[in-house]
N, C-alpha and C positions, 0 to 999 in steps of 0.2 A: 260721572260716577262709575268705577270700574264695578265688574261682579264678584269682586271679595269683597269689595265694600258695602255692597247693595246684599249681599248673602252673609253680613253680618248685620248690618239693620234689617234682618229679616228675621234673624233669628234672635236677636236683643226682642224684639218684636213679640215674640212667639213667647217669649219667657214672661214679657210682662202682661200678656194675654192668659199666659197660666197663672199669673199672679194673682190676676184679678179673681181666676174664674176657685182659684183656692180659699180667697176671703169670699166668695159668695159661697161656698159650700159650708164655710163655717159659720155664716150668716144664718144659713138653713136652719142651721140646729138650734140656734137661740132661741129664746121663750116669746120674746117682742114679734120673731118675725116670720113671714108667709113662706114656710118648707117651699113650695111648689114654686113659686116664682124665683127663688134662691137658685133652687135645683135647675131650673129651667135656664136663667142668666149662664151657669156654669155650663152647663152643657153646649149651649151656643159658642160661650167664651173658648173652652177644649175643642169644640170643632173650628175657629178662629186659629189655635196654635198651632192643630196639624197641619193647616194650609199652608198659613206661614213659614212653618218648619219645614214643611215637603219642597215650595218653593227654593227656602236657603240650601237643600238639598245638594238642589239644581247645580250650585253655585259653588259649592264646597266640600273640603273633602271630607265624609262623616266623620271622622277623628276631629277634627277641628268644630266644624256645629255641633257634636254632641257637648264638646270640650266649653261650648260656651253657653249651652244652655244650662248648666249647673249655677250660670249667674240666677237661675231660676228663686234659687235658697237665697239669693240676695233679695230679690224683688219679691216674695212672700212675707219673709222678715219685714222689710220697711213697709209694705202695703198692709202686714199685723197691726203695727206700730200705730201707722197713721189715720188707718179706716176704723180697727176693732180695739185701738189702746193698750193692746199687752206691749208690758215688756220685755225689750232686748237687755239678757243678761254680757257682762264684760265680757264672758267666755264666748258666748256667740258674737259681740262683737269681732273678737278675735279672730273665728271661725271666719265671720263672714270678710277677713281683710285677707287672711288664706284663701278662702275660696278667689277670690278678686285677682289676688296677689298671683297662680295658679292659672288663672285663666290667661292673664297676661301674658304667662311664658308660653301657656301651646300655642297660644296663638299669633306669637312673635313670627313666624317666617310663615303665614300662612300666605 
């Protein structure tokens, strides 16, 4: 595995650590469920993403890991979807094939 490779599953990585740790804050605030251990999951999971991310740092050049952690809105979006049931509207569909669509090109000759 070279280190673009390893410095983009690092930061694919990072993104879906903030994914998670975004449905547990939204978690927090529901009526069903325990603020503090919500809070707590997230805060670990955001100290989890810096790692990661400071890691693919390493590895890449920040125009490019920045460029790819905005898949971040992609992986909040489905992990709404799937954990907390809201709906994705067709416009944010959209968005999220831009965003995708977008990442693809910065990171063509990385």
């Amino acid at each position: 595995m070279t280190s673009v490779v390893l410095g983009f599953a690092l930061v694919l990585l990072s993104t879906v650590a903030e994914g998670f740790a975004q449905v547990s804050l939204k978690k927090s605030v529901l009526p069903k469920h325990t603020r503090a251990f919500w809070i707590g999951i997230a805060v670990v999971l955001f100290v989890v993403e810096a790692l990661l991310y400071s890691g693919a740092l390493r590895l890449l050049d920040v125009s490019v890991a920045f460029a790819i952690t905005s898949f971040g809105v992609v992986t909040v979006a489905l992990l709404a979807r799937w954990v907390l049931r809201e709906r994705i509207s067709p416009m944010r569909w959209a968005g999220i094939l831009l965003i995708l669509t977008g990442c693809g090109l910065v990171t063509m000759n990385a």
